[in-house]
C-alpha positions in Angstrom: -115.7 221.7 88.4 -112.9 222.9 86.4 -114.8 226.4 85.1 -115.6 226.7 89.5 -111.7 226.2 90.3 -110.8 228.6 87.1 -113.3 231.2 87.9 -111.7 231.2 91.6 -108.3 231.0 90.5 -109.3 234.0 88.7 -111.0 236.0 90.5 -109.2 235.4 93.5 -105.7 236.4 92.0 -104.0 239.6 92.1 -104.7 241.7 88.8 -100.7 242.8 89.0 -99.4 238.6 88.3 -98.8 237.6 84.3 -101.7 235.2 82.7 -98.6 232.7 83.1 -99.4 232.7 87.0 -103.0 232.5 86.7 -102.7 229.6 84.4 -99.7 227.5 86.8 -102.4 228.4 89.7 -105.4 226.5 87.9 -103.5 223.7 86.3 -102.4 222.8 89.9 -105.7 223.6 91.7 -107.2 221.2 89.0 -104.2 218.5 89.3 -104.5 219.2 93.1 -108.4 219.1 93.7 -110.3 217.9 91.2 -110.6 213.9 91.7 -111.5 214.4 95.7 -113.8 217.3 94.3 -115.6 214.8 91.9 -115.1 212.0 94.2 -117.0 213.8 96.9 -120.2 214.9 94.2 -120.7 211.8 93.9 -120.7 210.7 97.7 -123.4 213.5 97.7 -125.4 213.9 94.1 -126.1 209.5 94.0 -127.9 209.0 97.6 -129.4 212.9 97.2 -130.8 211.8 94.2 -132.0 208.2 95.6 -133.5 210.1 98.8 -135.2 211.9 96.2 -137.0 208.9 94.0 -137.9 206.9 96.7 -138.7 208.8 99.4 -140.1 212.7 98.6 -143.3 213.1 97.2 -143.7 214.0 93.8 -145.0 217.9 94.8 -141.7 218.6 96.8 -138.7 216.9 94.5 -138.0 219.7 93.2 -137.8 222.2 96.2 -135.8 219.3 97.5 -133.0 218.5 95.2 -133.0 222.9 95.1 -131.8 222.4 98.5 -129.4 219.7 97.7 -128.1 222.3 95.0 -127.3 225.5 97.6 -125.9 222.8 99.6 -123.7 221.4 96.7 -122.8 225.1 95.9 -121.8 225.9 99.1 -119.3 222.8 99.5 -117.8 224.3 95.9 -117.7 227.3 96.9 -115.3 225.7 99.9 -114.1 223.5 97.6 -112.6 225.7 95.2 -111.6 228.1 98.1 -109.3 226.2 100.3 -105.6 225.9 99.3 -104.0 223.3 97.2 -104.4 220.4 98.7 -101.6 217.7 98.7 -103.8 215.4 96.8 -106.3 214.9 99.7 -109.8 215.9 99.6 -110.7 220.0 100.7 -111.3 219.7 104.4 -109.4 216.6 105.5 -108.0 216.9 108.8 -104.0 216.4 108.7 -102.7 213.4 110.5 -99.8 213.8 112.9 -96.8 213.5 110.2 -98.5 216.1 108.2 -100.1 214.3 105.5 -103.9 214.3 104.4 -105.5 211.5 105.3 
């Protein structure tokens, strides 16, 4: 998760800003995003992988857990794109003082 939010930072920065900049931008993405990042791979990865043993046949696990995987990219790829977060996780509506949550 940290090489996604790095690569992002990156990528995503203007070429004119000091490697400084680019580094204070991916130590607080990381500080910012990464536990509700990992927090919500494992809300997705542990019953993906249960639907997986117990209830798709043998032939199609893989093609299935390749669909969990664009899926999983995609919510990165959200993820890693949305703006610092206060500490909540990417996508969470903002209650009516402000906050996340």
């Amino acid at each position: 998760l940290t090489a996604v939010f790095a690569w992002t930072a990156a990528l995503r920065g203007d070429t004119s800003g000091k490697a400084s900049d680019l580094a204070g931008r991916v130590q607080s993405k990381i500080s910012s995003d990464l536990w509700p990042t990992m927090v919500n791979g494992w809300k997705f990865w542990v019953p993906a992988a249960s639907v997986n043993f117990y209830c798709v046949p043998v032939h199609a696990q893989v093609l299935y857990m390749s669909c969990c995987g664009v899926l999983w990219t995609a919510y990165l790829s959200y993820a890693s794109s949305t703006p610092q977060a206060d500490g909540a996780a990417p996508g969470k509506p903002k209650t009516k003082n402000g906050a996340r949550g």
